[in-house]
C-alpha positions in Angstrom: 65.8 -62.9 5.5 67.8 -63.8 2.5 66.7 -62.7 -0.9 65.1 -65.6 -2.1 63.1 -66.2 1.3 61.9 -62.9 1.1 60.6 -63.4 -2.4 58.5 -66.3 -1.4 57.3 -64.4 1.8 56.3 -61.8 -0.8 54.6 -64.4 -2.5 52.6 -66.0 -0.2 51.6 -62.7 1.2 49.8 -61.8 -2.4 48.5 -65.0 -2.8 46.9 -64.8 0.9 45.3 -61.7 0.1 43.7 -62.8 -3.0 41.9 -65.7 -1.1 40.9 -63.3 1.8 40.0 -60.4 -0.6 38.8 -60.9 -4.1 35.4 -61.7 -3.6 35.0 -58.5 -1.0 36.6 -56.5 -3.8 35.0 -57.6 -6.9 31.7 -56.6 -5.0 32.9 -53.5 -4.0 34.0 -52.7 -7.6 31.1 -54.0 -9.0 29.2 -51.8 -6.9 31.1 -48.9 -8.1 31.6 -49.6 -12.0 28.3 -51.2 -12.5 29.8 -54.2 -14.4 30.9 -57.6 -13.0 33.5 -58.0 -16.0 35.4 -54.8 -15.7 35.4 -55.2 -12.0 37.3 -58.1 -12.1 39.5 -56.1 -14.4 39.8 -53.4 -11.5 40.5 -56.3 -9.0 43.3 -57.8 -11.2 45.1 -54.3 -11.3 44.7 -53.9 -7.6 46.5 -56.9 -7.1 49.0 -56.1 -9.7 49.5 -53.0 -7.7 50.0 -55.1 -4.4 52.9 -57.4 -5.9 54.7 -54.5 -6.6 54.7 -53.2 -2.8 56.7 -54.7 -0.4 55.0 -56.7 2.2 56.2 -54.6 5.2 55.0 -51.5 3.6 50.9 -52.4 3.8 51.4 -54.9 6.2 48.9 -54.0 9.1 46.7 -52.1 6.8 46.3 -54.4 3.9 42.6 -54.0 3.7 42.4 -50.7 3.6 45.4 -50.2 1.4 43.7 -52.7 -1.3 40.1 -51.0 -0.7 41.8 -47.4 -1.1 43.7 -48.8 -4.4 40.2 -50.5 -5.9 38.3 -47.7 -5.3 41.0 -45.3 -7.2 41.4 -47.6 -10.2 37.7 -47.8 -10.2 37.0 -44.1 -10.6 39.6 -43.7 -13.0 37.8 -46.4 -15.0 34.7 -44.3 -14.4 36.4 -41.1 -15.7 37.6 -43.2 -18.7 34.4 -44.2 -19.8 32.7 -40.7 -18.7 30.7 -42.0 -16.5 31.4 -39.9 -13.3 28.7 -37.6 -13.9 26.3 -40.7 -13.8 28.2 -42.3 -10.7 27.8 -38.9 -8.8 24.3 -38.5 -9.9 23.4 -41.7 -8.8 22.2 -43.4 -12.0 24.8 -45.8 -11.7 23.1 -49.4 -13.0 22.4 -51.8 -10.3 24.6 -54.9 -10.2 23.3 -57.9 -8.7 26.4 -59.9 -6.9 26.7 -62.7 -5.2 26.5 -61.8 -1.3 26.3 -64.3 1.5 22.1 -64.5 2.5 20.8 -65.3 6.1 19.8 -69.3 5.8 18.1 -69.5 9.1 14.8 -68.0 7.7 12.4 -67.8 5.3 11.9 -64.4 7.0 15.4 -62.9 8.0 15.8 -63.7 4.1 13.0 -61.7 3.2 13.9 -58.4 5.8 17.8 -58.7 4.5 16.5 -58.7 0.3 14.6 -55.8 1.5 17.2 -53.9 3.5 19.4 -54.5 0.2 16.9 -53.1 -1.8 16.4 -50.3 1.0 20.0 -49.6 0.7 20.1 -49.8 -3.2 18.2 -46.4 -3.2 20.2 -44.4 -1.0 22.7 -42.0 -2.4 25.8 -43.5 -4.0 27.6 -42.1 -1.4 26.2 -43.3 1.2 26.1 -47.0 -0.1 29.5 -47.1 -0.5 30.6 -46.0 3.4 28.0 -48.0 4.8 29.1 -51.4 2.4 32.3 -50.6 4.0 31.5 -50.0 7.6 29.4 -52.9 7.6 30.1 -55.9 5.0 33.6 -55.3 5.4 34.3 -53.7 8.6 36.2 -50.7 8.1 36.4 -48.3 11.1 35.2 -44.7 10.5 39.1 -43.6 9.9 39.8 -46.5 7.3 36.6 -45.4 5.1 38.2 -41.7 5.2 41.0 -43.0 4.0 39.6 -45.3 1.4 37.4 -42.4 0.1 39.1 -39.8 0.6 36.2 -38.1 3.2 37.1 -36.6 6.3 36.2 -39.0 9.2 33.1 -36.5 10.3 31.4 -36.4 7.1 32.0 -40.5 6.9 30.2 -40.1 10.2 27.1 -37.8 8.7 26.5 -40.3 5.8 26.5 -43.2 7.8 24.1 -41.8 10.1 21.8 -40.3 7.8 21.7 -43.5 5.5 20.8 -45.4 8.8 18.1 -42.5 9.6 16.6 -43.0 6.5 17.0 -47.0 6.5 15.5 -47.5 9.9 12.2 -44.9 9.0 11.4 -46.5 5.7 12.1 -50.1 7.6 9.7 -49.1 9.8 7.0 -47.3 7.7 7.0 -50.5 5.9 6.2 -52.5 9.1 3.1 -50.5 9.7 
């Protein structure tokens, strides 16, 4: 590939994953930060990041490389500010973001807002690994990665946040 074919591959490459992921990452960083604004900040300086790398070199893993990249710039944000403690304490502010709702009922609507809200009170944690495992669809290994857990303990938050989430789901059925 000659050098200016390889710019515009490079180019199309970053402007493909900003369709595919800036919505998924804004939440994600919203979720983390606790502001809308400054995660679109975070989002712009992950993709900053990406048009520096070569496409071969996250090719394959893009996701999880622009996830892992988020997630660090988001922290360090946090850190900035000095608002780790809070983040770790899980204080950190709610963020209402735009997420896609079930439309086929007025009751899967209702059981989704209150798995959300369910979800909203677990650790932060163990809302961030299981926003990855299941809005975005990271394997076990790729959320190690991302956060920096080893893949067992991913395992033991994910499974005690569904513990928890299935008994209060059905206490409140009773």
């Amino acid at each position: 590939m000659n050098r200016e074919n390889s710019h515009e591959h490079a180019e199309n490459f970053v402007q493909t994953a900003v369709v595919d992921y800036q919505s998924p990452l804004t939440r994600y960083a919203a979720r983390l930060v606790g502001d809308p604004d400054r995660a679109r900040d975070i989002v712009q300086d992950t993709f900053v990041k990406l048009m520096a790398q070569p496409p071969d070199v996250v090719d394959g893993h893009l996701a999880e490389w622009l996830f892992t990249v988020c997630r660090h710039r988001a922290l360090d944000v946090l850190r900035k500010e000095g608002r780790m403690k809070r983040f770790e304490e899980g204080e950190m502010e709610r963020v209402s973001a735009e997420a896609p709702r079930p439309t086929h009922s007025l009751e899967a609507e209702e059981t989704h807002d209150a798995l959300l809200r369910m979800i909203d009170r677990l650790p932060p944690n163990q809302q961030e690994v299981l926003r990855l495992k299941f809005q975005s669809g990271f394997s076990y290994k790729e959320i190690s990665r991302i956060t920096a857990h080893s893949v067992s303990h991913v395992g033991v938050l994910i499974h005690h946040a569904v513990t928890r989430l299935r008994a209060e789901h059905a206490a409140q059925r009773t």
